[in-house]
N, C-alpha and C positions, 0 to 999 in steps of 0.2 A: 338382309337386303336394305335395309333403313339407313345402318351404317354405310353401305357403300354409297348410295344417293345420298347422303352428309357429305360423305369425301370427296364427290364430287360436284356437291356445290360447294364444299368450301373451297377447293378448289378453283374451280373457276370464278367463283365471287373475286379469289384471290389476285389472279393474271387479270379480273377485270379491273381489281383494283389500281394495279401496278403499271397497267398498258393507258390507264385514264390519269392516275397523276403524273407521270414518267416528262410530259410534254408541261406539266406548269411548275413542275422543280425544276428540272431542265431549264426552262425557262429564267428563272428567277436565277439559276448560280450561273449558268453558263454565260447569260446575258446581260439581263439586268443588272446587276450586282454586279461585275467588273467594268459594265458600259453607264454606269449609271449616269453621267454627265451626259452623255447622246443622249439616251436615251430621255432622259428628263427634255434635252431640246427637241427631240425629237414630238415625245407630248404635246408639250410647247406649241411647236408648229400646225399639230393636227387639234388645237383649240380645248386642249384638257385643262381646264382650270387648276391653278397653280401647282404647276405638273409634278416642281420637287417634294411636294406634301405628299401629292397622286401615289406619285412612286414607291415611298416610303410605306405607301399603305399597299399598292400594290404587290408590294416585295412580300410582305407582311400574309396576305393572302397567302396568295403562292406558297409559300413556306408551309405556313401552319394547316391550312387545306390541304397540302400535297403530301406533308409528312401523317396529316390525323388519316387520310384516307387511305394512304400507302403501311397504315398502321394498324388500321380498324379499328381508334380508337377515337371516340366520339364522330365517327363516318359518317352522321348525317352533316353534323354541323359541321365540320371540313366540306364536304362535297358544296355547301351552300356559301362559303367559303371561296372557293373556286369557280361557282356557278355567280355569284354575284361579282368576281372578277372579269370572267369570261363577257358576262354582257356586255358591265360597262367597258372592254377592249375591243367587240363586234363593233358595241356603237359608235363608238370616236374611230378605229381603223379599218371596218369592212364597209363604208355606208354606199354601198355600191349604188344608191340611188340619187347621189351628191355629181356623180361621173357624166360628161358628155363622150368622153372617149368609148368607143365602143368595143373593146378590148381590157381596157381599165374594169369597165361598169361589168366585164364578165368574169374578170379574174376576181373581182371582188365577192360578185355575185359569187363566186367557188369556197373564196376566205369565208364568207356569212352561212353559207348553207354549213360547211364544216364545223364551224363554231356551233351550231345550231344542232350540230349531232353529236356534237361533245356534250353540248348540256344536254340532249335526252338523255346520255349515258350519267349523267350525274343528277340526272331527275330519277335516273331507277335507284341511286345508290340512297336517294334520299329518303326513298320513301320504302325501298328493303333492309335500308342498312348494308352492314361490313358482310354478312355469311357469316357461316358459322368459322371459317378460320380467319377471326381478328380478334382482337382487343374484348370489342362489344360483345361478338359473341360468345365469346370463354365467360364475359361475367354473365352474360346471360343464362349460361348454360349453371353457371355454379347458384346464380338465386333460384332457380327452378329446384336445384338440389336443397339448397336450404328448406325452402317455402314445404317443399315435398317430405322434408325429413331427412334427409339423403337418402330414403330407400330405390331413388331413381340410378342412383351410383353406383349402388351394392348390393346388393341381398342380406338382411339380416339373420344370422346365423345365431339357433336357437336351441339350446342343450335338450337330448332326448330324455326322456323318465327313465330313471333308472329301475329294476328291484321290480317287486312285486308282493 
């Protein structure tokens, strides 16, 4: 019964992992990276301090977060990665409370809350990690064998007496 509650958190740890980086890889090759001149004025305009640095670092995130977490490997520090991306792109493009238009200041308020539920999703991956199917957890799982002796692995198999 133990193994199957494994399989299915690793599991789902797994689709949670792939369904939370899928939108900042996505991001970074689809957009950023072929648009990066827009993009960089686009920064620009909404007051990101020197934006083509910005971007280079933002790219940078995006990649190495999306790939560590879409990988399980080193998944906290991706996901913090990603969650320190995330904010600072709430704050400079959803600041819904910059808005007098009262359609603007809602559509924003929609971009901020959603952002806001991406990072819960990447506040749990921080503080659970990858699941047991990633990177993290397979070594996890292999030092526990060591430390244990590997008899967590195996059974050891011990010749009977022979004779009399």
């Amino acid at each position: 019964m133990e193994q199957l509650a494994t399989a299915v958190q690793g599991a789902l740890s797994l689709v949670a992992r792939l369904l939370l980086a899928a939108i900042f890889v996505v991001s970074a090759v689809a957009n950023k990276i072929p648009q990066f001149q827009a993009t960089a004025a686009y920064m620009a305009s909404e007051g990101v301090p020197n934006p083509k640095f910005a971007l280079f670092g933002a790219i940078g995130l995006l990649l190495l977060g999306g790939l560590s977490v879409v990988l399980g490997a080193w998944t906290r520090i991706g996901a913090a990665f990603l969650l320190a991306f995330l904010l600072a792109a709430t704050y400079y493009f959803h600041d819904f409370w910059t808005f007098a238009d009262a359609g603007q200041r809602q559509l924003q308020t929609i971009q901020f809350m959603k952002n806001m539920s991406i990072a819960g999703g990447l506040l749990a991956i921080i503080a659970f990690g990858g699941g047991p199917w990633s990177i993290d957890g397979w070594i996890g799982m292999k030092r526990e064998e060591a430390e244990s002796g590997g008899t967590a692995a195996k059974p050891r198999v011990t010749a009977k007496p022979t004779g009399g």
